[in-house]
Structure formats: C-alpha cells, structure tokens
N, CA, C and O of each residue as an XYZ file, in Angstrom:
492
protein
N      79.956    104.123    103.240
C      80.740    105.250    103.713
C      81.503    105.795    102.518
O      82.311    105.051    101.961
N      81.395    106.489    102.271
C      81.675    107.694    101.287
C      83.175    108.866    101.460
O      82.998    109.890    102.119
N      84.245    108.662    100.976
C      85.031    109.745    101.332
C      85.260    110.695    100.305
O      85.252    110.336     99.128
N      85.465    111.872    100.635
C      85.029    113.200     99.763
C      86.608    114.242    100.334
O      87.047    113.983    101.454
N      87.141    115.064     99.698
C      87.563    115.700     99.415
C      86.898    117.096     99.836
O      87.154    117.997    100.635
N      86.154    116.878     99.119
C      84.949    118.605     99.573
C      84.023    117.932     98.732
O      84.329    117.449     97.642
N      82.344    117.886     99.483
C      80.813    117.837     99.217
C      79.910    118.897     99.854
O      79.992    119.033    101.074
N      79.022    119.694     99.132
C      78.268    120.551     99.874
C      76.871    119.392    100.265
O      76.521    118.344     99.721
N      76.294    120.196    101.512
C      75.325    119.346    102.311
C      74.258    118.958    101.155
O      73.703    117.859    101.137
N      73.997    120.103    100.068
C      73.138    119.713     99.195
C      73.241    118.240     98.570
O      72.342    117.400     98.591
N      74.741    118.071     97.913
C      75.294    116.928     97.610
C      74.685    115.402     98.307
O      74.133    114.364     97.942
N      75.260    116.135     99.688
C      75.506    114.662    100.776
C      73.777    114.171    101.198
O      73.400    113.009    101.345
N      73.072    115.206    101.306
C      71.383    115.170    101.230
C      70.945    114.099    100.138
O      70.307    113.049    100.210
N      71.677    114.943     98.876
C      70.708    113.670     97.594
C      71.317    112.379     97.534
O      70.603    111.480     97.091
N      72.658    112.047     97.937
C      72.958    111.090     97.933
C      72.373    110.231     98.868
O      72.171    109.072     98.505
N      71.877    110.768    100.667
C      71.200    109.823    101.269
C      69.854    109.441    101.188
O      69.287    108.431    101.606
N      69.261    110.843    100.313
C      67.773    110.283    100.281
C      67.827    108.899     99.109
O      67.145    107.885     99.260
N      68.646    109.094     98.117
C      68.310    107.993     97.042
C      69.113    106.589     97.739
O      69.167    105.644     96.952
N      69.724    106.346     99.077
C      69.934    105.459    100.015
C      71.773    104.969     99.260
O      72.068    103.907     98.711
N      72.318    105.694     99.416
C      73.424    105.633     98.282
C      74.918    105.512    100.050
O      75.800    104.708    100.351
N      74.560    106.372    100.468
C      75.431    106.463    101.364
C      75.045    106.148    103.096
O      73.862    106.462    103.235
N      75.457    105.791    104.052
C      75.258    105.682    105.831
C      75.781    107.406    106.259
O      75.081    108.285    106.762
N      77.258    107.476    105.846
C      77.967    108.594    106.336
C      79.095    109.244    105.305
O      79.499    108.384    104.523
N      79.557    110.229    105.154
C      80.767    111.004    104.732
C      82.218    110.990    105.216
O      82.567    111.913    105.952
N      82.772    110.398    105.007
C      84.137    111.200    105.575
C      85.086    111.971    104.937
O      85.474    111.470    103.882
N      85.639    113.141    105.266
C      86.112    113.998    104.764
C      87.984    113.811    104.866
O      88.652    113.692    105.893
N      88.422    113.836    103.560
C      89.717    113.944    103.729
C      90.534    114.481    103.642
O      90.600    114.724    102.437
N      91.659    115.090    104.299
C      92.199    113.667    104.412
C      92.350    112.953    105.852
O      92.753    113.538    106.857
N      91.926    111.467    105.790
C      91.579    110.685    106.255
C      92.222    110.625    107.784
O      93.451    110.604    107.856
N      91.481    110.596    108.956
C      92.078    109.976    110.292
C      91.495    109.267    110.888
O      90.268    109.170    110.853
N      92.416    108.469    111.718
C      91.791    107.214    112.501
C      90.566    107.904    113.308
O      89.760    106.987    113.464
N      90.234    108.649    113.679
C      89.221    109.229    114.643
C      87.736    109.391    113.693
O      86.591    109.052    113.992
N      88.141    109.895    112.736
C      87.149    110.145    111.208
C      86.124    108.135    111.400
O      84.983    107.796    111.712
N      87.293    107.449    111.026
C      87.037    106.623    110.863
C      86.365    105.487    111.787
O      85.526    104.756    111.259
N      86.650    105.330    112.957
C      85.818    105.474    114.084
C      84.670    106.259    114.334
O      83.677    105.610    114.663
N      84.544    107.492    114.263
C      83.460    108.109    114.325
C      82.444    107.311    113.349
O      81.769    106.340    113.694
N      82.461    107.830    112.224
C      81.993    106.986    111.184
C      81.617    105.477    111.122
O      80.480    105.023    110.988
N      82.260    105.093    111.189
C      81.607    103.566    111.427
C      80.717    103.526    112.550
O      79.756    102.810    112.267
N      80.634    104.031    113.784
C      80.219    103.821    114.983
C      78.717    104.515    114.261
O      77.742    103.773    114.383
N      78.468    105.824    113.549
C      77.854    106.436    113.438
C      76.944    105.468    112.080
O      75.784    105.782    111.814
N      77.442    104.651    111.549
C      77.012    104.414    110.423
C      76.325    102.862    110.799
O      75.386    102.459    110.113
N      76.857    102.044    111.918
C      76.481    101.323    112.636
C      75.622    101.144    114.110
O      75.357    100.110    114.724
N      75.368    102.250    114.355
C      74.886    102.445    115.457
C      75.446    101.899    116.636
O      74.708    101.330    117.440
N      76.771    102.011    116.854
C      77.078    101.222    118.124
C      78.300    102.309    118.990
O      79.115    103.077    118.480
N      78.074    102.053    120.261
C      78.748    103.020    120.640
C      78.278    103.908    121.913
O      77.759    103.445    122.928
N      78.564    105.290    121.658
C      77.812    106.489    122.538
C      76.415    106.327    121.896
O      76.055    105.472    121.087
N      75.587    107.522    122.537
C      74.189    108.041    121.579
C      74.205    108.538    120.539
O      73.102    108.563    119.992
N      75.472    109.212    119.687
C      75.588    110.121    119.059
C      77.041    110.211    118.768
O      77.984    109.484    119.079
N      76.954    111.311    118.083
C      78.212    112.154    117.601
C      78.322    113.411    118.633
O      77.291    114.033    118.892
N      79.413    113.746    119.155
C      79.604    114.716    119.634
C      80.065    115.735    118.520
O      80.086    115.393    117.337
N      80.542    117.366    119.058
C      80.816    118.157    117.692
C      81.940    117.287    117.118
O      82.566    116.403    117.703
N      82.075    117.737    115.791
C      83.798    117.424    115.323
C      83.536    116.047    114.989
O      84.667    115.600    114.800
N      82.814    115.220    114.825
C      82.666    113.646    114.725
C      83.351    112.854    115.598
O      84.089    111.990    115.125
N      83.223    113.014    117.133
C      84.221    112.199    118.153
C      83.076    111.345    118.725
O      82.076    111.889    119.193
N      83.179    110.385    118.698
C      82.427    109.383    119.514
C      82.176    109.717    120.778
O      83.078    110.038    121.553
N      81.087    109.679    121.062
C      80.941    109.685    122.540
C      81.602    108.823    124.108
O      81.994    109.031    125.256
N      81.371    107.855    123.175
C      81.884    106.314    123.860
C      83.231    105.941    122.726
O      82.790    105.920    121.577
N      84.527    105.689    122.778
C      85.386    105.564    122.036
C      85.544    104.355    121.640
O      85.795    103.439    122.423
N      85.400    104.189    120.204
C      85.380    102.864    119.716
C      86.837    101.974    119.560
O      87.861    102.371    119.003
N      86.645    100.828    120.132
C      88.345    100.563    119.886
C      88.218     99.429    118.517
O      87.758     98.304    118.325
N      89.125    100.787    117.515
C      89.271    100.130    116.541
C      89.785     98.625    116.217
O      89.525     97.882    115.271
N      90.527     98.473    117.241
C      91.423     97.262    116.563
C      90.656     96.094    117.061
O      90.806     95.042    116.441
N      89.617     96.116    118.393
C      88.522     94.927    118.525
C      87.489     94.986    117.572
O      86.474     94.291    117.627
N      87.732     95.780    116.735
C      86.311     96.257    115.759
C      86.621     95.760    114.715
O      85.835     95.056    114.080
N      88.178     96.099    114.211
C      88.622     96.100    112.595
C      89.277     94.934    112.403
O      89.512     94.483    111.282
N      89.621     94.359    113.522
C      90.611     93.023    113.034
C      89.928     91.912    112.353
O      88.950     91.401    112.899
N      90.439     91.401    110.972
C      90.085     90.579    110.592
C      88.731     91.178    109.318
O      88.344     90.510    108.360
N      88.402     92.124    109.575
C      87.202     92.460    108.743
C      87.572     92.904    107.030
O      88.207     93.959    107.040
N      87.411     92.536    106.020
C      87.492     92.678    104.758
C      87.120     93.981    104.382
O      85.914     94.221    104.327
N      88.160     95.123    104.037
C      86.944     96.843    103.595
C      87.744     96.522    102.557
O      88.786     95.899    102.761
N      87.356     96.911    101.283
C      87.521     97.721    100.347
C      87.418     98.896     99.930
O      86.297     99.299     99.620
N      88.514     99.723     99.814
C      88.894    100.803     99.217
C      89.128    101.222     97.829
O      90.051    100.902     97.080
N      88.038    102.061     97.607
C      87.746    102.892     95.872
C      88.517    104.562     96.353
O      88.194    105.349     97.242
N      89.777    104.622     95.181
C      89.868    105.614     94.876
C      90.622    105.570     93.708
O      91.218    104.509     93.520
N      90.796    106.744     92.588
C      91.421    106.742     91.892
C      92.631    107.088     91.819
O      93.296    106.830     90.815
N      93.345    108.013     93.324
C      94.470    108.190     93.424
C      95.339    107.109     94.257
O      94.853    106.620     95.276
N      96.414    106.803     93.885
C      97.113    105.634     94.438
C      97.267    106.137     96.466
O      96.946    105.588     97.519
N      97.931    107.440     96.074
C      98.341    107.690     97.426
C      97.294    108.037     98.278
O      97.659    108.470     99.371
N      95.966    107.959     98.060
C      95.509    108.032     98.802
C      94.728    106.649     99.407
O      94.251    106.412    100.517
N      94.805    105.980     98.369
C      94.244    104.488     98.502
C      95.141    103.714     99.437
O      94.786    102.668     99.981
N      96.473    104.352     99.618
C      97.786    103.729    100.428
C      97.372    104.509    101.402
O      96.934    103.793    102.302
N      97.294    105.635    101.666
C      97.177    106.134    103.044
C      95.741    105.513    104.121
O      95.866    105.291    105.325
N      94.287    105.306    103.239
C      92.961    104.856    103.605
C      93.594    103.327    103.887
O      93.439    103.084    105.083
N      94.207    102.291    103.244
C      94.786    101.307    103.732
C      95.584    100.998    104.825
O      95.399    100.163    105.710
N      96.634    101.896    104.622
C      97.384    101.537    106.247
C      96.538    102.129    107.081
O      96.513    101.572    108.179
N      95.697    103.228    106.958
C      95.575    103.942    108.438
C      94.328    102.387    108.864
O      93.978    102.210    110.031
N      93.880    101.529    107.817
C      92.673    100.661    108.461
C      93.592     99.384    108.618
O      93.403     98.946    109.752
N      94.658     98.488    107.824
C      95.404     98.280    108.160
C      95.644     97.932    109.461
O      95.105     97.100    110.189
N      96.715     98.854    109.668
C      97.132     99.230    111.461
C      96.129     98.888    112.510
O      96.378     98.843    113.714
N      94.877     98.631    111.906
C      93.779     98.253    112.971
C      93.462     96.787    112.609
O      92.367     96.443    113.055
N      94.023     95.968    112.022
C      93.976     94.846    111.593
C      92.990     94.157    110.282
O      92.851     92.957    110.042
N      92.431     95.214    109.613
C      91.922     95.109    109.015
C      92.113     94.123    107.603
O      93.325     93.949    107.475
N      91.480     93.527    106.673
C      92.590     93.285    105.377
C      91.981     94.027    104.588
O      90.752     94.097    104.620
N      92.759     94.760    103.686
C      91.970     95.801    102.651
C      92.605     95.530    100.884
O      93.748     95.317    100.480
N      91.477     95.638    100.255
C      91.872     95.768     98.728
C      91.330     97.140     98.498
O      90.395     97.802     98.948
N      92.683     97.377     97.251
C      92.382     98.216     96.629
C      91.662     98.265     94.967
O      91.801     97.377     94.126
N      90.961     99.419     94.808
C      90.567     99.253     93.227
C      90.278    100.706     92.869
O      89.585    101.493     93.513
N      90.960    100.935     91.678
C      91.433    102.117     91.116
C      89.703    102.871     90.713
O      89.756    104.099     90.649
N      89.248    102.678     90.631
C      87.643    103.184     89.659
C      86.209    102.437     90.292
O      86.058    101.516     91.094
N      85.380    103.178     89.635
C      84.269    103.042     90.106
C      83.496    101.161     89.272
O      82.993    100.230     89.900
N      83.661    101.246     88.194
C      83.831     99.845     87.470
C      84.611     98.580     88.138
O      84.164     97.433     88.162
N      86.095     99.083     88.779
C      86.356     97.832     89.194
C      85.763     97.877     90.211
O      85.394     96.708     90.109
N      85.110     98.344     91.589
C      84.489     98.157     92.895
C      83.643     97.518     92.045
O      84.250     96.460     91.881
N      82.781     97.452     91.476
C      81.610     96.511     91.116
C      82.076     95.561     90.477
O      81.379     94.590     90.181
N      82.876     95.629     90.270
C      83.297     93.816     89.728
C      83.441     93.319     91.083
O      82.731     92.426     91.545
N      84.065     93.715     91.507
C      84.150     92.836     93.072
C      83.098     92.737     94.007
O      83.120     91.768     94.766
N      82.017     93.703     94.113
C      81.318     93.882     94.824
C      80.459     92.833     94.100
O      79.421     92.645     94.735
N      80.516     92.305     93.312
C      79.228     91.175     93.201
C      78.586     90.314     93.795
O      79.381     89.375     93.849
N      77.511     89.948     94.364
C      76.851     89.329     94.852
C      77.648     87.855     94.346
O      78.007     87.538     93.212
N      77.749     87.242     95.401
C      78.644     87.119     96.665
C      79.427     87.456     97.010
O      80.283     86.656     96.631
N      79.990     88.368     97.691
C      81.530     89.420     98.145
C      81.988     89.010     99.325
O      81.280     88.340    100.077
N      83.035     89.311     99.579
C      83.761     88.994    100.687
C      84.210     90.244    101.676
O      84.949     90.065    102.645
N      83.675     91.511    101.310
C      83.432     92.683    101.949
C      82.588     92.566    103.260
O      81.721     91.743    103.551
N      83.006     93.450    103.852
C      82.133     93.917    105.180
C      82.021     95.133    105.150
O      81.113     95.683    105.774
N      83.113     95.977    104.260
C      82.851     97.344    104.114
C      83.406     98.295    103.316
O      84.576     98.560    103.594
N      82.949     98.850    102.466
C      83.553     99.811    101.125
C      83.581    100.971    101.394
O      82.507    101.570    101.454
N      84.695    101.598    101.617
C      85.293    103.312    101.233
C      85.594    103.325    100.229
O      86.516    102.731     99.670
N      84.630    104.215     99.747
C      84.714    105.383     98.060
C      85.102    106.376     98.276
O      84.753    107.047     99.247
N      85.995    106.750     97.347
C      85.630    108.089     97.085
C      84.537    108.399     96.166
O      84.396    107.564     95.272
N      83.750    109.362     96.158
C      82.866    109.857     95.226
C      83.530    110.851     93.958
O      82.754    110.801     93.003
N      84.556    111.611     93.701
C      84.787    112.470     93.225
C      85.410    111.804     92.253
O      85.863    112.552     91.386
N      85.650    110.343     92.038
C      86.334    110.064     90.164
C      85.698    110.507     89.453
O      84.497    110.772     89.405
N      86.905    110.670     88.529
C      86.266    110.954     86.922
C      85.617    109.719     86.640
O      85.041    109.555     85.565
C-alpha cells in the first residue's frame, strides 16, 4: 500500500503492472482510506469498493489492526506521526523510518511486518 500526495493513473498503472503496489492511498490520510484499502488490498470484506473508497461491508479496524506490526515510510516527520496514530488508535504497533533505504534495512528477510505504508514521492 502506497501513500501519495498526488499520482496520475498513468503512474499508479506502471507501478501495478511491474507488481510494486496492491492499492494507493491518497493523502492526507483517514481512518476510512485505510480500511477501504486494506479490505481492498486483502480481499476481505464487501465485493468491492463502493464510489469514494467506502467498503461495502465495514471493516472493523480495531479487530483487524490490533496487535499487527505496519511500518511506516515517509520522509516527513508529521506525517509519519499522523499515519501512526491514526493506525495506532486501532491497536496497531507501528515503526517509523525516514527514507526509502532505511524501510529496506528493516524489511529484510526475516521481518516482523505484516504491513508497509510508503510514501512514494521521497527524494
């Protein structure tokens, strides 16, 4: 899962054909985004996405997120604080890492992740 600022579809296209991304989320970030998204990126849930990315069937975050390890890539602090508490608050435990270099230090085979939000847009 991928969070973006602004991506045109062209963008979000090449990134899934080369198998890089599940879904987008656009920020700035809400609990509903984030639900949608996962549900959508996991297949569990409604059939689909309704317009607007709302779940069909409403996922309850906090039987979903508690306890689960995400890591969060961004290069801005405040936004890495805001993507934290809002997953956080759902019981989540989250690290942060400033750049695209440190997520792969951590992400090494063996990780303790279940799930990584990037941003795509670092320098």
């Amino acid at each position: 899962i991928l969070l973006a600022t602004s991506i045109t579809s062209a963008e979000c296209e090449k990134a899934k054909i080369m198998g890089y991304l599940d879904t987008v989320i656009m920020k700035p970030l809400r609990a509903s985004m984030i639900a949608a998204c996962l549900q959508q990126a996991l297949g569990i849930g409604g059939k689909g996405l309704q317009g607007r990315g709302v779940p069909e069937e409403p996922l309850n975050l906090q039987k979903f997120l508690y306890g689960k390890q995400i890591l969060v890539v961004d290069d801005n602090k405040v936004n890495c604080r805001v993507a934290a508490g809002a997953l956080q608050k759902y019981g989540a435990q989250v690290e942060c890492a400033d750049s695209g270099e440190a997520a792969i230090v951590l992400l090494q085979p063996p990780h303790k992740f279940d799930a990584c939000f990037m941003d795509i847009q670092m320098p």
